[in-house]
PLY file of the C-alpha trace (Angstrom):
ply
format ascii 1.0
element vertex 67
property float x
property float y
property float z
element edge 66
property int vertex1
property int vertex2
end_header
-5.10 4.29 18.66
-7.44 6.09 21.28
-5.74 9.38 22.79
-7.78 12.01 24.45
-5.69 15.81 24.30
-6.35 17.36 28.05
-6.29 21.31 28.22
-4.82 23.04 30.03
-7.09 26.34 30.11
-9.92 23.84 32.09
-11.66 23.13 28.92
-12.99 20.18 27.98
-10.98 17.25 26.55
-10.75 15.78 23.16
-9.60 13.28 21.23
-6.79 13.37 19.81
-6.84 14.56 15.61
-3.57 14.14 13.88
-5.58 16.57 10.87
-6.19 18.72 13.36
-2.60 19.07 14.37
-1.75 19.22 11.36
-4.18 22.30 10.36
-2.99 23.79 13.66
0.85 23.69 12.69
0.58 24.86 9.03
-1.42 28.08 10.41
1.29 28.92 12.92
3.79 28.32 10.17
1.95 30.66 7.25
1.42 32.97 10.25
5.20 33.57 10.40
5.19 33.48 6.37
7.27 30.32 6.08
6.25 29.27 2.52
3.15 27.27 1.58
6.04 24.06 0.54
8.10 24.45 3.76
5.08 24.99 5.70
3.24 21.69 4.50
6.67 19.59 4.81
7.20 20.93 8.47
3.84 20.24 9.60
3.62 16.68 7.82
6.93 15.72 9.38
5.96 16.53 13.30
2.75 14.99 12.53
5.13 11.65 11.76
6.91 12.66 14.99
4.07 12.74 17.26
2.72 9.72 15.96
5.69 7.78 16.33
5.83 8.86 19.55
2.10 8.12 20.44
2.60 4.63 19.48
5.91 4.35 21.67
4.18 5.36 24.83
1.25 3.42 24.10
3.62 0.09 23.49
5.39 1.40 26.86
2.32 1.35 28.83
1.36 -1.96 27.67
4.89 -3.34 28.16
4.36 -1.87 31.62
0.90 -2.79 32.62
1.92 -6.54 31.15
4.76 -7.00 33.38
0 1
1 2
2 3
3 4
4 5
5 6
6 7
7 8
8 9
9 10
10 11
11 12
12 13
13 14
14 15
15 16
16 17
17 18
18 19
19 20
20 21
21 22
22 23
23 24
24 25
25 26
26 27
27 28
28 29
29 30
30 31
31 32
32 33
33 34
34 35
35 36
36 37
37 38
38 39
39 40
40 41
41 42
42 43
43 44
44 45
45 46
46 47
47 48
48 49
49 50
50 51
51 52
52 53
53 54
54 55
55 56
56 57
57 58
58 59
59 60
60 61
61 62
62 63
63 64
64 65
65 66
């Protein structure tokens, strides 16, 4: 799955890093002290989420561009 993330701050874009995410939402969590455990489960379960999602729009688009 190819997804480039677009910023919004006129930086360049990237593609897309689901470890990267990841890293990104356990720091925000131990930032607000949510323990190491709860902090690991809550970032490994959006990950899921996201990439559920990902592969919804990207089944979307084809359905779309098919049709």
């Amino acid at each position: 799955m190819q997804v480039t993330v677009f910023k919004n701050n006129g930086r360049n874009s990237e593609p897309y890093s689901i470890e990267k995410l990841r890293k990104t939402i356990l720091a925000a969590c131990l930032n607000i002290r949510v323990p190491q455990h709860s902090a690991e489960s809550a970032a490994d379960m959006v990950c899921k989420d996201v990439d559920n999602w990902l592969k919804n729009i990207q089944r979307m688009f084809l359905f779309i561009h098919i049709k």
